[in-house]
N, C-alpha and C positions, 0 to 999 in steps of 0.2 A: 578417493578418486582413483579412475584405471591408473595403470599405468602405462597404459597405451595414451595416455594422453602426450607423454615426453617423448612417445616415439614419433611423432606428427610428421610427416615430411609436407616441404610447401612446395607447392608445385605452381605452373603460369595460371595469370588470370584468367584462363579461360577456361570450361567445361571441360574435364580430359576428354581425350579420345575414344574410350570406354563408354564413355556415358551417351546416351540416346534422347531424344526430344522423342516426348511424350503427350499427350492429350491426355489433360488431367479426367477428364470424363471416359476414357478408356480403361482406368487402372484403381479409380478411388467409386465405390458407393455409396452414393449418398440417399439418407433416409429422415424425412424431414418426419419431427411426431405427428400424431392424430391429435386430432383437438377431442377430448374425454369432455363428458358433459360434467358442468361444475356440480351439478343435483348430487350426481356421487363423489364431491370429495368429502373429505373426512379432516378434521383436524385434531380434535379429541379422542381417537381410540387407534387402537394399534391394528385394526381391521382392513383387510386390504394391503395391497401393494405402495409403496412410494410412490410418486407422480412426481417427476422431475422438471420444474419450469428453470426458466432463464435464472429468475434470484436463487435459484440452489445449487448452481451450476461451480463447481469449486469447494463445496460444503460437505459434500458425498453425507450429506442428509438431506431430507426436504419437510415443509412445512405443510403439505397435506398429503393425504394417501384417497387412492381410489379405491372404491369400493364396488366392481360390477363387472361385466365379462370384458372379454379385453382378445385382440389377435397378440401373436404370441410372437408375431415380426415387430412390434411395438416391446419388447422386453428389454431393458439393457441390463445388463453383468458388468461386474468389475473387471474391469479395462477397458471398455468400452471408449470410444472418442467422441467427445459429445463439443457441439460448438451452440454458443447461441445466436442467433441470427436477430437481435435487436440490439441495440446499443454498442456496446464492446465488443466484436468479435473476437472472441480468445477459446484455444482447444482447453478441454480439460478430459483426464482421464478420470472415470466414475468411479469412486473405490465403495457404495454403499451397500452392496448387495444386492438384488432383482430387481429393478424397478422397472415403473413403465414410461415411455416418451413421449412429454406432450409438445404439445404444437408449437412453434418456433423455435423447436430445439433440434438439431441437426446431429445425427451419429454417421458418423464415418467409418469405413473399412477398405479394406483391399479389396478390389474387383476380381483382380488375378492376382494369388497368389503367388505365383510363380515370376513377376514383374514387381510386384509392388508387397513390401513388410511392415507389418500397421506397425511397429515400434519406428521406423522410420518414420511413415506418415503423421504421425502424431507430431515429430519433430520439423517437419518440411513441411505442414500444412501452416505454422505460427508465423512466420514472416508473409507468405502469402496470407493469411486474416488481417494483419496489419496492414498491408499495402490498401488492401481492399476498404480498409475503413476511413483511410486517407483521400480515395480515391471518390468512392459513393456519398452521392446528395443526399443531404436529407436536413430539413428545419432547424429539428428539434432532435429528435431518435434517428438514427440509421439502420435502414434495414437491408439484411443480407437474404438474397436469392443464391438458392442451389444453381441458378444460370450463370450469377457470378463468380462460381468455383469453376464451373462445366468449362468456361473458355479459358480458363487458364493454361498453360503448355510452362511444363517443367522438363527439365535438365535431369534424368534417371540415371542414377549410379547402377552398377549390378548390384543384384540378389546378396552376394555376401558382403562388397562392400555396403549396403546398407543396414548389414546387421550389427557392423563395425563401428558405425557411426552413433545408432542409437543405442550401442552401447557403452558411447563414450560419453556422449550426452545423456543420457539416466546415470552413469555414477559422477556427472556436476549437478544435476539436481538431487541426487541424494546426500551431496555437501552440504548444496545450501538447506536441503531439509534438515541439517544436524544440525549446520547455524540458525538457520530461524528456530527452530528446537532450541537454544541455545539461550536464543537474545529473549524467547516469550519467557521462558525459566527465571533468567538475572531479570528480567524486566517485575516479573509477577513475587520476587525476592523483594526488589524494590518499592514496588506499591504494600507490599506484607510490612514493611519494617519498617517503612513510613506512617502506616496504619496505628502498630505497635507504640511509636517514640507520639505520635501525637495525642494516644491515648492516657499514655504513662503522663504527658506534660498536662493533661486536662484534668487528673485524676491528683495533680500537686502544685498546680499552682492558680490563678486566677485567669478567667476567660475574659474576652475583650474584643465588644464590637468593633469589628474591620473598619469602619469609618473611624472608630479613636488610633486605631494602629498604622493608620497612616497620616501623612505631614497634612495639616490644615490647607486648602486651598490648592492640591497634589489631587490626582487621579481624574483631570478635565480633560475634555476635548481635546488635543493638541491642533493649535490652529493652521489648518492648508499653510503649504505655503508655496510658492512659484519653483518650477524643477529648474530653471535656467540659473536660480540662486545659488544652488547646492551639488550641480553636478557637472561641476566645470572638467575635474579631472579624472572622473570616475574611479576615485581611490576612494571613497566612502566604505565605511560599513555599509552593511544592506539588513535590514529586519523589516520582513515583509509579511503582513498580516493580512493579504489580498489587498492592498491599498491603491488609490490612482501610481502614487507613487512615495518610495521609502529612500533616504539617505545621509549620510553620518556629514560632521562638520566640522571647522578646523580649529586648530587651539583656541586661535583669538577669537572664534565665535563661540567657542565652548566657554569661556567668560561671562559670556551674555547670557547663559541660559539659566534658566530660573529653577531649576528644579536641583536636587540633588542627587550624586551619583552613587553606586549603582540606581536602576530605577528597575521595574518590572512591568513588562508589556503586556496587557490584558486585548487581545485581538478582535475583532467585530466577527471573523467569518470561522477561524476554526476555535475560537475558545479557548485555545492552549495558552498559558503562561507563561512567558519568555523572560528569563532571566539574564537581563544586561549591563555589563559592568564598563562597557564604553560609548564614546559620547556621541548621540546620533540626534536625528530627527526625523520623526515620522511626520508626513504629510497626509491621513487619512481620516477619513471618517469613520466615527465610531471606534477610535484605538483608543486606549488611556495608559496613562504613565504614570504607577503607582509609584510611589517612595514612602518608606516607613517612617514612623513617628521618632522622637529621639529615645533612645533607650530598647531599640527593637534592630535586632540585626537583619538587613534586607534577607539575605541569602536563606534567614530563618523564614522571614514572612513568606516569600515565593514556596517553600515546603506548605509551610502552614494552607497558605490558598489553595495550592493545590492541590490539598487533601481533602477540600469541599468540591462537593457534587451538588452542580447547578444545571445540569443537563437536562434538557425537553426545556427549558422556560426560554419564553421569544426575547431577539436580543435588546428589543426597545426595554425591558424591564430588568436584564438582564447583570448587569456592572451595579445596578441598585438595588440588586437582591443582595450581589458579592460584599456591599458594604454592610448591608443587615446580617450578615451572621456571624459570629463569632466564632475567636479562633484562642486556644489557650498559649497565653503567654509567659513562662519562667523566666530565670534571673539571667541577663544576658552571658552567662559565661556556659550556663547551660543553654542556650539558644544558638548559640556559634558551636557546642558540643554535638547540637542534632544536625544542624548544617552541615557541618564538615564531615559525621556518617554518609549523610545521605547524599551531599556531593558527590563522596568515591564512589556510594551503590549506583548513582544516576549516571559517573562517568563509565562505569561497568555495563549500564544497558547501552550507553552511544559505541561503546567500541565493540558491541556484540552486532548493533545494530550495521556498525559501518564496515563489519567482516562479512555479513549477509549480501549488503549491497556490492561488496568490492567481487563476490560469488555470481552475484548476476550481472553484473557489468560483464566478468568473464565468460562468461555465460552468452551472451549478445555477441562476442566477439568469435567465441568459437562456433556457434553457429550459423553466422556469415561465412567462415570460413570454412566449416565442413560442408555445408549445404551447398554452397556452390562448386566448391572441387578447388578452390586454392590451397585447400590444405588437407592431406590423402592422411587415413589410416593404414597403416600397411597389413597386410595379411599374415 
């Protein structure tokens, strides 16, 4: 990261004096795409140019290519500023090589360059996409108009402090690109070695349908139950699996509960499997609370599960596929041996993961602050 960042001076909350109100439609061009006829897209061959819609946006590849004559004001190049004008409004800088721009998809540049530095604008257009998405109706989909950007009036730094800024901002994103670089590494270390240990267990000991490796009359419904019961002091735990509503309970009622601890949470909406070692209660539909059979270490079965791929199947069938398949089971001392590897691998992706996110929180922070003028790069 600069080290202009430690030079920061904070200055009052208000615009410096420097700075000039602008009329965003006097300094930024915008260029909505052409709509390309779908006859010539291509999916199968490498013929033609890239054709950049909304779902590629971020990808700096695309999933078809055009094949036919094309104006050559429709081209983007890498760095380009490309936004999509349906759903999300978010900038993205294109890094794929020539492509062309189709329709709902918005490229941005300086008007004047002598007022306005597309490395700046790239940075000072993102809070404005955001407001804007907060702001505009829509059903279902939200759609963004170039009218929506044209009224907007910005706060303009000078020409070189805006070079200053987006250079301080491109080397925090090129942190978090080393951290996220970082966490998909230890993450894809993780799923490799996990792959590994449960092939070695299948390959030596005996397999065993998921329905016998967990506790008889274990992994039902968990039945609603009334929020006014459980969340008197909002000290709960929380494990949230999109439910009406999730919350933990207290000694004396953790007595009452019938299951045994740890247990594993199988979720109705994102599928993941939550591994929990205290005492809670879910109030949702479609959650279930696995616990293992005797002779089977929890922390081992949550690997195990999670090494099965149930993905694309609908969720009504979904927990009754998870108990039809089988999972290899070894001698419990070997089964706490793969646990406790793949514990540390797995704490190795959350602390990559949580050095990523603590990058863009900072990230959010300094960009409020340079972008408005509270807080000045110096020259």
């Amino acid at each position: 990261m600069s080290s202009d960042v430690a030079e920061l001076v904070r200055e009052a909350d208000v615009a410096p004096a420097v700075w000039r109100t602008v009329n965003v439609s006097d300094v930024v061009a915008m260029l909505p795409g052409f709509a390309f006829k779908s006859e010539n897209f291509v999916t199968e061959s490498s013929d033609g140019l890239p054709l950049i819609r909304i779902r590629d946006l971020g990808q700096n590849k695309t999933a078809a290519r055009y094949v036919g004559e094309y104006d050559e004001a429709f081209a983007v190049r890498d760095g380009d500023i490309l936004v999509g004008m349906d759903g999300e409004f978010a900038a993205v800088r294109w890094r794929g090589g020539k492509a062309l721009l189709n329709q709902r998809v918005l490229k941005l540049t300086s008007a004047r360059v002598r007022d306005m530095d597309d490395g700046y604008l790239f940075y000072r257009v993102q809070p404005a996409l955001m407001e804007l998405e907060q702001t505009i109706s829509g059903t279902t989909v939200k759609h963004l108009s170039t009218k929506d950007l044209k009224r907007l009036v910005w706060q303009l730094p000078p020409l070189d402090e805006q070079w200053r800024i987006a250079e301080v901002l491109q080397s925090v994103d090129e942190a978090i690109a080393a951290a996220q670089a970082v966490s998909v590494a230890t993450r894809h270390v993780f799923v490799t070695v996990r792959a590994e240990l449960m092939e070695a267990a299948r390959a030596t000991s005996d397999e065993v349908v998921v329905a016998d490796a967990i506790a008889k009359n274990r992994g039902q419904k968990v039945k609603k139950l009334q929020t006014s019961d459980y969340l008197d002091d909002g000290a709960f735990p929380i494990i949230d699996q999109g439910a009406a509503f999730v919350c933990g309970f207290t000694d004396d009622e953790a007595a009452l509960w019938p299951y045994d601890l740890p247990v594993i949470v199988f979720g109705d909406h994102t599928r993941i499997l939550k591994f929990v070692d205290v005492p809670f209660v879910i109030g949702a539909d479609g959650t279930q609370c696995i616990t293992p059979a005797a002779g089977i270490d929890a922390r081992y079965l949550y690997y195990a599960l999670q090494s099965l791929d149930l993905r694309g199947e609908g969720y009504a069938r979904h927990f009754k596929l998870l108990k039809e398949r089988v999972v290899p089971i070894p001698t419990l001392p070997e089964q706490r041996e793969i646990a406790e590897r793949l514990c540390s691998l797995e704490s190795g992706v959350a602390a990559a993961d949580a050095a990523t996110e603590l990058l863009l929180e900072a990230k959010r922070a300094l960009m409020s602050d340079l972008l408005s003028g509270r807080v000045r790069v110096p020259a």
